[in-house]
C-alpha positions as CSV (number, residue, x, y, z in Angstrom):
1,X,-35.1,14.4,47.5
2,X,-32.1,14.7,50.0
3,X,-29.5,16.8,49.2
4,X,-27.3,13.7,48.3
5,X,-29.7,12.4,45.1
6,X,-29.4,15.8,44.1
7,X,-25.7,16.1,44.4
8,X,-25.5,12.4,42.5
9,X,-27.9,13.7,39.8
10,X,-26.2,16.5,39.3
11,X,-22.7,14.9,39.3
12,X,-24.1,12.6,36.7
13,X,-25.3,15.1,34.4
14,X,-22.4,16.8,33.9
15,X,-20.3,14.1,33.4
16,X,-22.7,12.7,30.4
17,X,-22.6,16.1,29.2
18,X,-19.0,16.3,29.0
19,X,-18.6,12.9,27.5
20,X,-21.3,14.0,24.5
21,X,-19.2,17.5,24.0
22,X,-15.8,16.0,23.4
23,X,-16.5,13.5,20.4
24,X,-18.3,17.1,18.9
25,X,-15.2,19.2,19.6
26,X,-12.9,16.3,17.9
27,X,-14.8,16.6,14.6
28,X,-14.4,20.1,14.5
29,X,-11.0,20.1,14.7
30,X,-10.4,17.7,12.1
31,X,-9.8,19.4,8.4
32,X,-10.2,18.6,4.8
33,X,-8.3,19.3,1.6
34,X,-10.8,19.5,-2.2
35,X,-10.5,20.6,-5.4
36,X,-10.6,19.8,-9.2
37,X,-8.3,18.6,-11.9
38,X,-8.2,20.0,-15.2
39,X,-6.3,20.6,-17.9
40,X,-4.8,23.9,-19.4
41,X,-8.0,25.0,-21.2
42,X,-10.3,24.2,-18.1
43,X,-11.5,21.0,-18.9
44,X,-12.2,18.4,-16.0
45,X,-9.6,15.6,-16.3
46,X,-11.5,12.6,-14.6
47,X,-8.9,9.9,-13.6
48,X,-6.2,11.7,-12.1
49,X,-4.7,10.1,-9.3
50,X,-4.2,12.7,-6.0
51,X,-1.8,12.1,-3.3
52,X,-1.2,13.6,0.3
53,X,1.6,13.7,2.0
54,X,2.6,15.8,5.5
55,X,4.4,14.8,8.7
56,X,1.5,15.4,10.7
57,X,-0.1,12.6,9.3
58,X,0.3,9.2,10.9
59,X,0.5,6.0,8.1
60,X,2.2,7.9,5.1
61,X,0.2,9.2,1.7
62,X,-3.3,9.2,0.9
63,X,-4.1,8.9,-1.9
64,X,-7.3,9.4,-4.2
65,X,-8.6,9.3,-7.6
66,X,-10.5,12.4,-9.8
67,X,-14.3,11.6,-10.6
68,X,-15.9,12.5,-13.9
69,X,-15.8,15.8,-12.8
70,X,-12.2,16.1,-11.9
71,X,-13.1,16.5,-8.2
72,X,-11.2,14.8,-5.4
73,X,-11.6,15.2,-1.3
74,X,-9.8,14.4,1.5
75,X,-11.1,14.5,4.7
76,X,-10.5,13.8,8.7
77,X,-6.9,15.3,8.3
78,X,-5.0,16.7,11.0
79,X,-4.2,20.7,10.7
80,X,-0.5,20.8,9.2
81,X,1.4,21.3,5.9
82,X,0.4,19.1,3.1
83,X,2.2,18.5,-0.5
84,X,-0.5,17.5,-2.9
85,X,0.6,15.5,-6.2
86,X,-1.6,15.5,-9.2
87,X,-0.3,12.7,-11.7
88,X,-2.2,11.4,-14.9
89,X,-0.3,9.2,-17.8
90,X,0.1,11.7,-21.0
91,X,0.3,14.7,-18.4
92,X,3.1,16.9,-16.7
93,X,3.3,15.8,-12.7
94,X,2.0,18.6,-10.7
95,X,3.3,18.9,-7.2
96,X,1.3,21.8,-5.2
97,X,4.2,22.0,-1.7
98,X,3.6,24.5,1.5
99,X,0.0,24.0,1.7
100,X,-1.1,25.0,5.2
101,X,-4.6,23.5,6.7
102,X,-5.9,24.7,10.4
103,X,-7.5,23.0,12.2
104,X,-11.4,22.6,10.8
105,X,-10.4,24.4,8.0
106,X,-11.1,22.8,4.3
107,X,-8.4,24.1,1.6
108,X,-9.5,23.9,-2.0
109,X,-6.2,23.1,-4.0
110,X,-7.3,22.7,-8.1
111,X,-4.4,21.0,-10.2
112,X,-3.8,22.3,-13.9
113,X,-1.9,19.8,-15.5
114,X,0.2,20.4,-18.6
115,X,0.1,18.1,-21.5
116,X,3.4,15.7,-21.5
117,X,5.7,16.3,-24.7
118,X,5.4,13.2,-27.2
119,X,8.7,12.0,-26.9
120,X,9.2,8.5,-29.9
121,X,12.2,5.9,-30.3
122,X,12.7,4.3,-33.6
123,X,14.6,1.5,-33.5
124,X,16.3,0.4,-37.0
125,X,17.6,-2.9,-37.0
126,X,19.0,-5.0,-40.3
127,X,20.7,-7.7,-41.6
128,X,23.2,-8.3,-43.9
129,X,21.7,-10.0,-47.0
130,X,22.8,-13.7,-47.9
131,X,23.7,-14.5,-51.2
């Protein structure tokens, strides 16, 4: 082989292995944000709807919902500060603010919700009776 091939080879090699390492470096840079939903005595509240919201993050909120196990993930997030919002009908909103993510770093942010206070209208309404 002349010295050329080798050169070309060579050339070509590195560049393949450069485009294989940069898709790997991207992943690792991307982070995640878990965690679990219960309520005040530490049972798993399935249902709870999860939201995201930061400036880092291009389209808005995510948002997700609690499985049966009260467990929600987000994922492929850019490092950043995050709010995360924990809201279920019959339950206090929970707003968890400040919560910093590095880069390929997963956060684990669980959400104790408080029960709502029953709050009930009665309405009276009569009529005068005809005689």
């Amino acid at each position: 082989m002349t010295w050329m091939r080798r050169y070309v080879w060579s050339l070509t090699a590195t560049l393949l292995l450069s485009a294989l390492a940069v898709p790997a470096f991207a992943q690792t840079s991307l982070s995640a944000i878990t965690g679990r939903a219960e309520d005040t005595s530490g049972g798993a509240l399935p249902g709870v709807t999860v939201s995201i919201t930061s400036p880092q993050m291009i389209g808005g909120a995510r948002t997700a919902v609690t499985d049966d196990q009260g467990v929600y993930r987000f994922t492929l997030l850019p490092g950043g500060t995050y709010t995360v919002k924990f809201e279920l009908p019959g339950f206090n909103t929970l707003n968890v603010e400040g919560v910093v993510v590095g880069a390929g770093q997963t956060m684990t942010i669980n959400g104790k919700l408080d029960v709502a206070t029953l709050q009930e209208t009665v309405t009276v309404t009569s009529q005068a009776p005809t005689i």
